[in-house]
Every structure is written in structure tokens, then in C-alpha cells.
C-alpha positions as CSV (number, residue, x, y, z in Angstrom):
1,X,20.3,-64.4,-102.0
2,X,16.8,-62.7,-101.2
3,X,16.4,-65.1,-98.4
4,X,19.4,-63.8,-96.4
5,X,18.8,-60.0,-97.2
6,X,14.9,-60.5,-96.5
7,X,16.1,-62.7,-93.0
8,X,19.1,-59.4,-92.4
9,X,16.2,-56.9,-92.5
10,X,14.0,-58.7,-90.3
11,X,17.2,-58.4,-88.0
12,X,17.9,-55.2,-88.5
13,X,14.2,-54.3,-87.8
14,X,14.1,-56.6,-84.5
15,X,17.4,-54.7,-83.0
16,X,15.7,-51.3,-84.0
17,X,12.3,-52.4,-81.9
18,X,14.8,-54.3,-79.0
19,X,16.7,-50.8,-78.9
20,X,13.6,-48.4,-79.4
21,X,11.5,-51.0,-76.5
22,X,14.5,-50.5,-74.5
23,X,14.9,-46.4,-75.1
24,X,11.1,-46.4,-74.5
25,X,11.7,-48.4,-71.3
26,X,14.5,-46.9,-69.8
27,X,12.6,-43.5,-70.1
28,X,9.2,-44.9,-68.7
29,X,11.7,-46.1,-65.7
30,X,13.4,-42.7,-65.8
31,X,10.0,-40.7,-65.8
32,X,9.0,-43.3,-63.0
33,X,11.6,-42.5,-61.1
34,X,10.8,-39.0,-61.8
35,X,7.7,-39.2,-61.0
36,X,8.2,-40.8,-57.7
37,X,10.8,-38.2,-56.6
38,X,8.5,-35.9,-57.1
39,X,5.6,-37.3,-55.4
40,X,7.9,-38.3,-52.3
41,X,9.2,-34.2,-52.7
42,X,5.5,-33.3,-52.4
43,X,4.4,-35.9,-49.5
44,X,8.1,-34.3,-48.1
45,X,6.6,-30.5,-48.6
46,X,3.2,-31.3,-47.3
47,X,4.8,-32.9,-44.0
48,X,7.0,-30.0,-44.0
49,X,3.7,-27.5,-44.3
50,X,1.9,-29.2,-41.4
51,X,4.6,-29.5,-39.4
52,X,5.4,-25.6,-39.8
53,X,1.1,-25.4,-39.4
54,X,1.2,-26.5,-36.2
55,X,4.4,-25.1,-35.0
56,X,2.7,-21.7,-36.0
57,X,-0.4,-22.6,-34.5
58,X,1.2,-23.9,-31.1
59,X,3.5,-20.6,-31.5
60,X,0.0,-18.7,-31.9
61,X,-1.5,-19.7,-28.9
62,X,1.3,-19.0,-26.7
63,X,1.3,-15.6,-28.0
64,X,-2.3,-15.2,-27.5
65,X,-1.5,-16.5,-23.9
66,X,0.9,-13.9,-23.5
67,X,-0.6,-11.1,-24.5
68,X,-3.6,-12.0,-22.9
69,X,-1.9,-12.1,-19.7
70,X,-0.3,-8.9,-20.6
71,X,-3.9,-7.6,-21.2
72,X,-5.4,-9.0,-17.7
73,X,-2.1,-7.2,-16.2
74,X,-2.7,-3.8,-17.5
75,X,-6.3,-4.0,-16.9
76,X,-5.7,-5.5,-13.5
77,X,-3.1,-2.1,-12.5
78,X,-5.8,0.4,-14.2
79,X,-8.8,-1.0,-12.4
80,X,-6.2,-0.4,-9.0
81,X,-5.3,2.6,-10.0
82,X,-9.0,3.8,-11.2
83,X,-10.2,2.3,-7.8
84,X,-7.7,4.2,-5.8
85,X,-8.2,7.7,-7.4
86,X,-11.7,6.9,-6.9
87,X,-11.7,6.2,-3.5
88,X,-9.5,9.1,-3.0
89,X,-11.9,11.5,-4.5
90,X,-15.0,9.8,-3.4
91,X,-13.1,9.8,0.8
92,X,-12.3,13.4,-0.2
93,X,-15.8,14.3,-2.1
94,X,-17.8,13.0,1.2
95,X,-15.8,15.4,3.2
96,X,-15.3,18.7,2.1
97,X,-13.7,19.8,5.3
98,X,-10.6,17.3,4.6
99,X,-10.2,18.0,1.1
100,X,-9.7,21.3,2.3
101,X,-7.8,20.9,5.1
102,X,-5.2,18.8,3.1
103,X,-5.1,22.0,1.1
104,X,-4.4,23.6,3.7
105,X,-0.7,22.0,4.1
106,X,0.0,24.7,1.4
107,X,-0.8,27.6,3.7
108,X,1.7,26.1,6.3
109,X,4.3,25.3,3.9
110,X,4.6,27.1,0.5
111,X,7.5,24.8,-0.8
112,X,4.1,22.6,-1.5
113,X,2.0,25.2,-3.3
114,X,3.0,23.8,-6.8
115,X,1.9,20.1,-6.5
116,X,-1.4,18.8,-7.2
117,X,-3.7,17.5,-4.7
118,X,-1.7,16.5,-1.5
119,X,-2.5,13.1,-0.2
120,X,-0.6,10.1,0.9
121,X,0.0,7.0,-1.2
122,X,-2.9,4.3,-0.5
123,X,-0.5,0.9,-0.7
124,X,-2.8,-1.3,0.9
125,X,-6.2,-0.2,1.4
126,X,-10.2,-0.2,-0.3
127,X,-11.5,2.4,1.2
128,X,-13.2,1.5,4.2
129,X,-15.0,4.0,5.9
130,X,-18.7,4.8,7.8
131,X,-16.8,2.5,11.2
132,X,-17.1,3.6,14.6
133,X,-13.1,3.7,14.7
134,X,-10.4,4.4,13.0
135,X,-6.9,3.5,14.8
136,X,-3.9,5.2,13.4
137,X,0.2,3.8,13.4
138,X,2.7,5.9,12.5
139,X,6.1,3.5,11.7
140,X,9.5,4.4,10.5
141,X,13.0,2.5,10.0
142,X,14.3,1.7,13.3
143,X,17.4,-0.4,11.8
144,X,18.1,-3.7,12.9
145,X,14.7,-3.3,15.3
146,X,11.2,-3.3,15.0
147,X,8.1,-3.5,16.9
148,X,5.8,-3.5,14.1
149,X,4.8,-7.1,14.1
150,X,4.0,-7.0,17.7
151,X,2.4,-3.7,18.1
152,X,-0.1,-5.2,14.8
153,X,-0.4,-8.6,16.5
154,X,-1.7,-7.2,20.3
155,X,-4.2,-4.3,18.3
156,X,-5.4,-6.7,15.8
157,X,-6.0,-10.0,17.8
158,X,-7.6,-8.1,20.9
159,X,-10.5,-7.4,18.8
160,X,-14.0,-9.0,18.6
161,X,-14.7,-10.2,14.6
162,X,-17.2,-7.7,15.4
163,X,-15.3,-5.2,16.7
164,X,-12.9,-5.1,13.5
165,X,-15.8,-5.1,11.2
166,X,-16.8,-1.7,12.7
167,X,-13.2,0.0,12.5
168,X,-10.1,-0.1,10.6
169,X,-6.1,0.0,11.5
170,X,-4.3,2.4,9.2
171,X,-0.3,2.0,9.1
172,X,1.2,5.4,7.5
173,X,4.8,4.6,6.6
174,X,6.4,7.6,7.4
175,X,10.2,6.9,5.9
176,X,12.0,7.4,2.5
177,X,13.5,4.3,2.4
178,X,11.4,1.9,0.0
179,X,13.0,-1.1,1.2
180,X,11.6,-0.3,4.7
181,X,7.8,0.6,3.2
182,X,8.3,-2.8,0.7
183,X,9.3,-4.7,4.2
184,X,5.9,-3.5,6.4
185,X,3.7,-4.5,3.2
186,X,5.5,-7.9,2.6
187,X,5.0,-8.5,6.4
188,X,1.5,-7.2,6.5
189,X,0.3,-9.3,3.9
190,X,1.8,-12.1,4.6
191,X,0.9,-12.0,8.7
192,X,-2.6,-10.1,8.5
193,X,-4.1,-11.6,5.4
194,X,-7.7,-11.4,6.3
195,X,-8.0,-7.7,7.6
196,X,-6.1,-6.5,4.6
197,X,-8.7,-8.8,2.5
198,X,-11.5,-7.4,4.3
199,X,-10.6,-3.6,4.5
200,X,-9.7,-3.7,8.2
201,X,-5.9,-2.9,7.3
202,X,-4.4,-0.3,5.4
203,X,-1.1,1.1,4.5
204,X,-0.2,4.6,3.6
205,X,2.7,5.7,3.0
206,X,3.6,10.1,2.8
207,X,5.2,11.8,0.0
208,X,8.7,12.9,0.4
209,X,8.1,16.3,-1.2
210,X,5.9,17.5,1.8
211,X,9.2,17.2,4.4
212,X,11.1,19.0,1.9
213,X,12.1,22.0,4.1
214,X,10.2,21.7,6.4
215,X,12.8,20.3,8.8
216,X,15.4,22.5,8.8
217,X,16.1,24.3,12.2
218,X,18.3,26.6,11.8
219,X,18.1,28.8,14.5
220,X,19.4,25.4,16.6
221,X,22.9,24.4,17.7
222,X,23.9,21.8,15.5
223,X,24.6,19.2,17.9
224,X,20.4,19.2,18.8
225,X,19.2,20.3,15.1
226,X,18.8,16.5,14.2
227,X,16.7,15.7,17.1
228,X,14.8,19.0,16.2
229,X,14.3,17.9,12.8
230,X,13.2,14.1,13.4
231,X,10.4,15.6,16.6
232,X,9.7,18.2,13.9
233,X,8.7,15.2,11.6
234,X,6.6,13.0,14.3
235,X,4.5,15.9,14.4
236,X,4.0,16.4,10.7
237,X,3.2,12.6,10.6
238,X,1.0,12.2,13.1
239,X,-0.7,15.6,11.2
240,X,-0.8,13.6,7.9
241,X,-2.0,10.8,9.2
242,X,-4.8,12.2,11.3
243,X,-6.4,13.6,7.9
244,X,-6.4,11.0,6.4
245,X,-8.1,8.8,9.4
246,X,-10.4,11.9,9.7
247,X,-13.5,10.8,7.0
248,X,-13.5,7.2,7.4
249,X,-14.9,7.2,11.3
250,X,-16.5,8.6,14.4
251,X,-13.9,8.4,16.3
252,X,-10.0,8.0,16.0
253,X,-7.4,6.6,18.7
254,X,-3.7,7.8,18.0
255,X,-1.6,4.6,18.9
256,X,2.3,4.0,18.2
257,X,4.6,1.5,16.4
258,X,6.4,0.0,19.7
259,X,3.1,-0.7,22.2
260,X,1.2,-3.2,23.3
261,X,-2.7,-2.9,23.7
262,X,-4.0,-5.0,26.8
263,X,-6.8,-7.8,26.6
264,X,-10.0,-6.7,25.5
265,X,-9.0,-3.2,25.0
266,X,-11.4,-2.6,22.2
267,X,-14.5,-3.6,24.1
268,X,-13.4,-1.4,27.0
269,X,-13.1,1.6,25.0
270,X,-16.2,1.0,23.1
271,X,-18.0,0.5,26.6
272,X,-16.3,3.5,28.4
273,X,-17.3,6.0,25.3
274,X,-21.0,4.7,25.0
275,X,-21.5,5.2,28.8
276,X,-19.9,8.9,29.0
277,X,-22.6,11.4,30.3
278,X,-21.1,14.6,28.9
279,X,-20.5,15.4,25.4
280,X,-18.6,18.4,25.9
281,X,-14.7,15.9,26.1
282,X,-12.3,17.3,23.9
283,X,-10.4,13.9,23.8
284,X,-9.8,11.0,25.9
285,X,-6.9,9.6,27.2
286,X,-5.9,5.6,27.3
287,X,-2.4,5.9,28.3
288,X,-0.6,8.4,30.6
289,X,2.4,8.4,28.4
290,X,3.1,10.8,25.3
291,X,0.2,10.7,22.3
292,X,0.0,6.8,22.7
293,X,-3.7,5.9,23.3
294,X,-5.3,9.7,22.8
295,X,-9.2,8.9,21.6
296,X,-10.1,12.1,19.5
297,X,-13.9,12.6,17.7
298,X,-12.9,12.9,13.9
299,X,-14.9,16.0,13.6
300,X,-12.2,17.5,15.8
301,X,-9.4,16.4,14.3
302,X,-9.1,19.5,12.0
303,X,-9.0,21.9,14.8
304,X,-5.9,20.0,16.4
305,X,-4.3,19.7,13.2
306,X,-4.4,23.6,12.3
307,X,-2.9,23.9,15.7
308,X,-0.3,21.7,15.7
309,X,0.7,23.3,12.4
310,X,0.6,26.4,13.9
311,X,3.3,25.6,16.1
312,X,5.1,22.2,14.9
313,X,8.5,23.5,15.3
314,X,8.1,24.7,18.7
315,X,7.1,22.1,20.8
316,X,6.8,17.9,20.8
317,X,3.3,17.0,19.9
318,X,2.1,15.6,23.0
319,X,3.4,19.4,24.4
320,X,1.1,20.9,21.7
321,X,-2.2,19.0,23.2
322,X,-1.3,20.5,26.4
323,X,-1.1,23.8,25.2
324,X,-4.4,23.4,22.9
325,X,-6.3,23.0,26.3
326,X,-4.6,26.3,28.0
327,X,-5.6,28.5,24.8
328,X,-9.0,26.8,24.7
329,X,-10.4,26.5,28.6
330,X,-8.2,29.0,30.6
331,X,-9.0,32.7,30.3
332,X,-5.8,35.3,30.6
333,X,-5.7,36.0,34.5
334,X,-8.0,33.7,35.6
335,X,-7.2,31.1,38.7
336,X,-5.7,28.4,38.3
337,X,-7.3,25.9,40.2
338,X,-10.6,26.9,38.1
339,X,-8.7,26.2,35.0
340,X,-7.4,22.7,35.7
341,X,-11.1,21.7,37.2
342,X,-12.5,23.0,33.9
343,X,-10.0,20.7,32.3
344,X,-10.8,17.7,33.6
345,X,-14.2,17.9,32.5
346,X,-12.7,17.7,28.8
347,X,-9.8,16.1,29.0
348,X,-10.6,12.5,30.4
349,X,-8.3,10.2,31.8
350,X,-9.1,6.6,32.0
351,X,-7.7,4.0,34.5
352,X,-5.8,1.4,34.1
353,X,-4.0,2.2,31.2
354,X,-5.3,0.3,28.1
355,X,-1.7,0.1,26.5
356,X,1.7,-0.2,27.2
357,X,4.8,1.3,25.7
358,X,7.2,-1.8,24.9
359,X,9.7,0.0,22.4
360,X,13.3,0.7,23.5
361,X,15.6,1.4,20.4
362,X,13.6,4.9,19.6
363,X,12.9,5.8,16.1
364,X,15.8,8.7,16.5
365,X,18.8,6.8,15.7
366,X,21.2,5.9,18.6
367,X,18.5,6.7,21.4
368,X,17.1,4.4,23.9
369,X,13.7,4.6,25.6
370,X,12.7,3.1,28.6
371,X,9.3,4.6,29.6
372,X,6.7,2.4,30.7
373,X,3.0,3.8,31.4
374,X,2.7,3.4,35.7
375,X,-1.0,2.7,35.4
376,X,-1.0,0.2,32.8
């Protein structure tokens, strides 16, 4: 009897360590399990953490890409902007007599008398100036023609390397319409890369708020008050243009957006102005037609300017430098014939012509031209 109960205990106590070894087992496994959940949740996290690490990185650098661009940008557009108000202040510093001059636009038209300091827009340009000459465009819209591309082509390839070192083409953009002025500098660039890299090119383009009302004619019929108004403008562009030409050579030609300039033109003007006896020539003439091809000394320029201020609504320009010479050389009374000698001596023709108008569609709308220079 004390056998069986002594063997039953020993049972008993074997389940209870089977059952407690199997507790103790299934909660090793369990914590285990646990345990390896947990570590595969960390390995998961840390995965997770770099992958986010290097997102945030890669996400970094593109920022610092952008705004670094963004930076070089804004710099880039001050520097321009810093470059251009310098090199307006510096063309204007070197020159008092232009600085005041363009002032001087206020006294001729009050409507201006508010603004600032009245100067064109410099699109294209670095300032190049101490040249022998300066050679001024004036363009505007002509619709569905242009002469532009030509008229730059004939100037710009009829020069020595030499020769274009020592002067500089300025194109003023004379129209409102910015898809017009955005169409001569996508052209310009694009067709004239290395004068515009060099200096040898520039584009200006004029303020609106200086033709304000300055083109009204009222005192016209209205059937010829347009054609008033647009000669009225040529002359106030050519005016512009001049003063800004003025400080940046020796000399200045006046040419137009619809010519052509003939072989070695350049070297012939150079050559004909370096051999001149007098000094006493008030300008010089390179073409028989209109203001195309009119050599002036930039020292000049400011007495022709005031005058053709004086009288811009009266006359067409090239009228006005006829008249200049009759107030400047002929006395009230005196004969004729001693008058037009004395002119000569100032006003000096040259022969052949050096250019040659080619333009037909004139910059008046609906008009056609068909002038052509005899002694080209």
C-alpha cells in the first residue's frame, strides 16, 4: 500500500515537472518569438530610418541645388542691373553735357518733368565707348516686313575686325510693341553673336512716357494728323538716339533700318575724314537721300538736337538740317550765291554714295517708298 501511493506521488510530481517544463517551454518559445518580432520590428525601423535618411538627404541636395540656382539667378539679374545703372551713370558722369542735355527733354516737353532721369532702356549693351565711331539705327514695326537683318548684315560684315573694334552699332527700338523689341533681340543674338559679345552691338530701346503728348497735331486736318504724328516721332527718335550715341565716340553716322551700306564703306569713310583739310564741316554727307548716311562730330550733336527740338513739329528732320545751315551761315539780306558757297565749305558731300536705300513698305503703315540714292 505505501508502494503504490509512494510510486502515485512520484507520478504526480513527474506530470507537474512535464507540465511546468512544458509552461516553462512554451513561454521561452513565446518570448522567442517575441523576441524575434521585435528584433525583425527594429532591423524593419532601422531600414525604414535609412531609407527616409537618404530620401532626406537626396531631397536636401536638390533643394540646395535649387536654391542655389535661384541664388546665382538673382545675383546674376543684380550684377546686370548694378552694371547697367553703372554704365549709365558712369556714360552720363564722363559727359556732363549729355546728362544735361537729356534733361533738357523736360524743357521741350513738360508732360516729362515728373520722371526721374530720362534715358533709354540699355537691352543689349556693356557700355562701350572711347571708339572713333558710333553708327546709329533707328527701327520700328513695319508688319509683315523688315529690313533689319539686312540693313545689320551689309553694316556689320563691311567692316575690318579692326574697324569694329574701334566703333560700335547701336539699334534704338523705337516702338511700343514688346513683341517687336523681344523679335530684334532674339534675332540680334542669335545672328550677331560676336559683336553683341564683344560690345560692338547694342540695343536700346525708348520709354513710352517720353511720346506721351507729344504727338498730337491738332491744328492738322485729320486725314494728315497721323502722318504728322509718326514724322513727328522719327524726329524725336533720331533726337533720342543721337544722345545717347553722343559720349561713346568721335564721331557718329546716322544710318536707317531699310539700307544697304556698299563694300568697304567703313574704310572709305575713315580715309575720307582723316584726309579732310578743314575742320571747320559741320557734317558730312554719305548719301544724297534724307538723314541716311549724315556723318556728325559728337561734340555737335547737342547743338542739332536743341534745334530740332525747337522745331520737331514743323518740319521732317532732314528739312530741319537744312534749315540749321540757313540760321547758322546766311546773314538776313545777304546774297545768295555767297551763302550757298559758304555752305559748301561745311556741309560736305561725298561721291558715290556709300549706301543705298533698299526699303519699300515705309515704317508709316500702308505707304510705299521707292527712293533710291542716284549716286550710289
Amino acid at each position: 500500500m505505501r508502494t503504490k501511493q509512494v510510486n502515485l506521488l512520484i507520478t504526480l510530481v513527474a506530470v507537474a515537472l512535464f507540465s511546468f517544463s512544458c509552461f516553462c517551454i512554451y513561454r521561452i518559445t513565446q518570448t522567442n518569438n517575441r523576441l524575434i518580432n521585435c528584433r525583425n520590428h527594429i532591423l524593419e525601423f532601422k531600414e525604414n530610418m535609412l531609407h527616409l535618411r537618404n530620401k532626406t538627404e537626396k531631397n536636401s541636395q536638390e533643394m540646395m541645388k535649387v536654391l542655389n540656382r535661384i541664388k546665382y539667378e538673382i545675383t546674376k539679374r543684380e550684377n546686370l542691373s548694378g552694371n547697367l545703372v553703372a554704365q549709365k551713370a558712369d556714360i552720363l558722369n564722363k559727359n556732363e553735357t549729355v546728362s544735361n542735355t537729356f534733361e533738357d527733354l523736360k524743357f521741350f516737353f513738360p508732360h516729362i518733368r515728373k520722371e526721374g532721369r530720362i534715358y533709354p532702356d540699355v537691352i543689349i549693351g556693356k557700355g562701350k565707348t572711347g571708339v572713333s565711331f558710333a553708327l546709329g539705327i533707328s527701327t520700328v514695326n513695319r508688319g509683315n516686313y523688315s529690313y533689319l537683318k539686312q540693313t545689320l548684315t551689309s553694316v556689320v560684315s563691311r567692316m575690318t575686325l579692326s574697324e569694329e573694334k574701334d566703333s560700335v552699332v547701336i539699334v534704338s527700338v523705337a516702338d511700343s510693341n514688346e513683341d517687336y523689341l523681344h523679335s530684334v533681340v532674339k534675332m540680334i543674338t542669335r545672328k550677331f553673336k560676336r559683336q553683341v559679345r564683344s560690345g560692338s552691338l547694342e540695343v536700346i530701346s525708348i520709354p513710352a512716357f517720353l511720346y506721351s503728348s507729344m504727338l498730337n497735331a491738332k491744328h492738322l486736318a485729320e486725314a494728315s494728323q497721323k502722318l504728322a504724328s509718326w514724322r513727328i516721332k522719327q524726329v524725336l527718335d533720331f533726337c533720342i538716339l543721337m544722345l545717347y550715341a553722343q559720349p561713346k565716340a568721335k564721331y557718329y553716322l546716322q544710318l536707317e533700318d531699310d539700307i544697304i551700306a556698299k563694300e568697304m564703306y567703313f574704310t572709305k569713310i575713315t580715309d575720307f575724314v582723316g584726309n579732310i583739310s578743314s575742320n571747320n564741316w559741320f557734317f558730312i554727307e554719305f548719301s544724297m537721300l534724307g538723314f541716311i548716311g549724315k556723318l556728325f562730330r559728337s561734340e555737335d550733336l547737342t547743338h542739332f538736337v536743341r534745334f530740332f527740338l525747337m522745331f520737331y513739329k514743323e518740319k521732317p528732320i532732314d528739312w530741319l538740317l537744312n534749315d540749321i545751315f540757313q540760321v547758322k551761315v546766311c546773314d538776313t539780306g545777304e546774297d545768295l550765291g555767297n551763302c550757298i558757297k559758304r555752305k559748301k565749305q561745311i556741309r560736305i558731300r561725298y561721291k558715290p554714295s556709300l549706301f543705298q536705300h533698299v526699303g519699300i513698305h515705309s515704317s508709316f503703315p500702308g505707304k510705299e517708298r521707292y527712293e533710291k540714292d542716284v549716286y550710289y
